[in-house]
C-alpha positions in Angstrom: 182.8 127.5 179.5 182.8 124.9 182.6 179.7 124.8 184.0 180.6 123.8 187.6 182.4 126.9 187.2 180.3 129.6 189.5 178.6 126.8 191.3 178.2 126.7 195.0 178.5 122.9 197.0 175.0 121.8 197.9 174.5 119.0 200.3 172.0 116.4 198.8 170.6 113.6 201.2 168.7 110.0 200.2 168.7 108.3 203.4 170.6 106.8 204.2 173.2 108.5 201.7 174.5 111.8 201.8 176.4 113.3 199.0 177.8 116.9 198.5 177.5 118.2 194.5 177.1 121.4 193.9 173.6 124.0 193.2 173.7 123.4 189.4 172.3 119.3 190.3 168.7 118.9 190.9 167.1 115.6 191.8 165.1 113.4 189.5 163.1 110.7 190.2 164.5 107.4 187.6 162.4 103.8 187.8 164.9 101.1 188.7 167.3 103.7 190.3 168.0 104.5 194.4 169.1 107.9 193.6 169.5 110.6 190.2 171.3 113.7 190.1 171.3 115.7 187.2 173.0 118.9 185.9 173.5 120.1 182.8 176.7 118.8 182.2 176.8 115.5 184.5 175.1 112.9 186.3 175.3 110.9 189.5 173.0 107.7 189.3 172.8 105.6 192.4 172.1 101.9 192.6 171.7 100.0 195.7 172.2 96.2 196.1 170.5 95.3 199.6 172.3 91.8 201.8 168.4 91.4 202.5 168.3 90.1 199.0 171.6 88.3 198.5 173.0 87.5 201.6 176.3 86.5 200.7 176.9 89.8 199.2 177.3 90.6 203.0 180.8 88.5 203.3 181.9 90.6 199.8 184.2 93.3 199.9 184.5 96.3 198.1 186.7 95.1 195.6 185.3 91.6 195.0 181.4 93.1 194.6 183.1 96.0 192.3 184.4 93.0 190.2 181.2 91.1 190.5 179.5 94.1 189.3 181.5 94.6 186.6 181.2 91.6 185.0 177.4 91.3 185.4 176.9 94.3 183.9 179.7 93.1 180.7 181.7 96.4 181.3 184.9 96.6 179.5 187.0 97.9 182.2 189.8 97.4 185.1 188.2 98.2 188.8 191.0 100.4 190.9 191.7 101.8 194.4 193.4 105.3 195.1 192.7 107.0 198.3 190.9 104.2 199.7 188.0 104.6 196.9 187.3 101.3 194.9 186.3 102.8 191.7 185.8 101.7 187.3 186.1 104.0 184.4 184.3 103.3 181.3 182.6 105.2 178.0 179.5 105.0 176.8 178.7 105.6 172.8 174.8 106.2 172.8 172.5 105.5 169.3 172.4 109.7 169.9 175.8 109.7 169.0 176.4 111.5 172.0 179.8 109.8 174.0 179.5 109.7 177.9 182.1 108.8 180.1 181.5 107.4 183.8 183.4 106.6 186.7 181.3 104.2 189.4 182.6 104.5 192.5 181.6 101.5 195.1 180.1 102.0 198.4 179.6 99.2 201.7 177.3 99.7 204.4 176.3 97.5 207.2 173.2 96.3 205.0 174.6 97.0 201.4 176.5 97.9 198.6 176.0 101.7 197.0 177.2 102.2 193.2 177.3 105.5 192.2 177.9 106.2 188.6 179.1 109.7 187.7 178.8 110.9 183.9 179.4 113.7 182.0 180.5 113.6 178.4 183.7 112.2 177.1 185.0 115.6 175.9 184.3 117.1 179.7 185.8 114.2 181.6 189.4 116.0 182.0 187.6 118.9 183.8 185.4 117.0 185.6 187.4 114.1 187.1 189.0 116.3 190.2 185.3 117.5 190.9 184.4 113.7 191.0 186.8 112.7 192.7 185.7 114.9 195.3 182.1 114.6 195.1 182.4 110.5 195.8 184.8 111.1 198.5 181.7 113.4 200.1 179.5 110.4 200.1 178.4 109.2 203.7 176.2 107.0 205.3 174.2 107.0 208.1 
C-alpha cells in the first residue's frame, strides 16, 4: 500500500522557505537542522548554509556549491540538473540494516544556500521520486 496514497497537499512554511508535502508530514524539531519533515514513509531535512558565514559562498552557483557540498560531505554521487533543479541521488545503509535512499535538491537565495534532502527507503524510491520531484519544485522563498 503507498502511503502518499489518500493524502491531501499541505503547505508547510519555515521562513523564509515554503514547501508543499502533503497531510501525512508533520514537523519535528532536529538539533543541527533548519528544517524536518517527517511521515511515515519519508523525510525532508533542510540545511541551510548562510553568505553571513562564508562569504564567498555568495559568488557560488548552484552547481559549484552542490559540488562543494558533495564532496564535504564524501558522498558517492554525480550532482544533475533537469527542469532547472540542481539535484544528487545517493543510498544510505544504516547499522539498523534499514536502506534509505535520498535525493538533495539545492536551493540559492539572496543570503544562502538551502539543501533539502528527501528520503524514503530504498524499496519505496520508484514510487516516491515523481512525488519528489514535485514537492522540491514547490519550494519557495520569500
Amino acid at each position: 500500500v503507498f502511503f502518499e496514497k489518500e493524502a491531501k497537499p499541505k503547505l508547510f512554511t519555515v521562513s523564509p522557505m515554503t514547501i508543499q508535502l502533503t497531510d501525512k508530514f508533520e514537523e519535528t524539531n532536529e538539533d543541527g537542522f533548519f528544517a524536518v519533515f517527517e511521515s511515515k514513509e519519508a523525510v525532508v531535512i533542510v540545511t541551510v548554509e548562510e553568505f553571513a558565514s562564508a562569504p564567498m559562498l555568495a559568488e557560488f552557483t548552484c552547481e559549484e556549491y552542490g559540488a562543494a557540498f558533495i564532496q564535504v560531505n564524501e558522498i558517492d554521487t554525480v550532482l544533475q540538473t533537469e527542469d532547472c533543479l540542481t539535484f544528487f541521488k545517493y543510498k544510505v545503509k544504516m547499522e539498523s540494516g534499514n536502506n534509505y535512499h535520498y535525493t538533495g535538491y539545492i536551493y540559492k537565495t539572496d543570503d544562502a544556500f538551502y539543501v533539502l534532502r528527501f528520503a524514503t527507503y530504498v524499496s519505496k524510491a520508484e514510487t516516491y521520486a515523481p512525488l519528489i520531484k514535485e514537492w522540491a519544485s514547490s519550494v519557495k522563498f520569500e
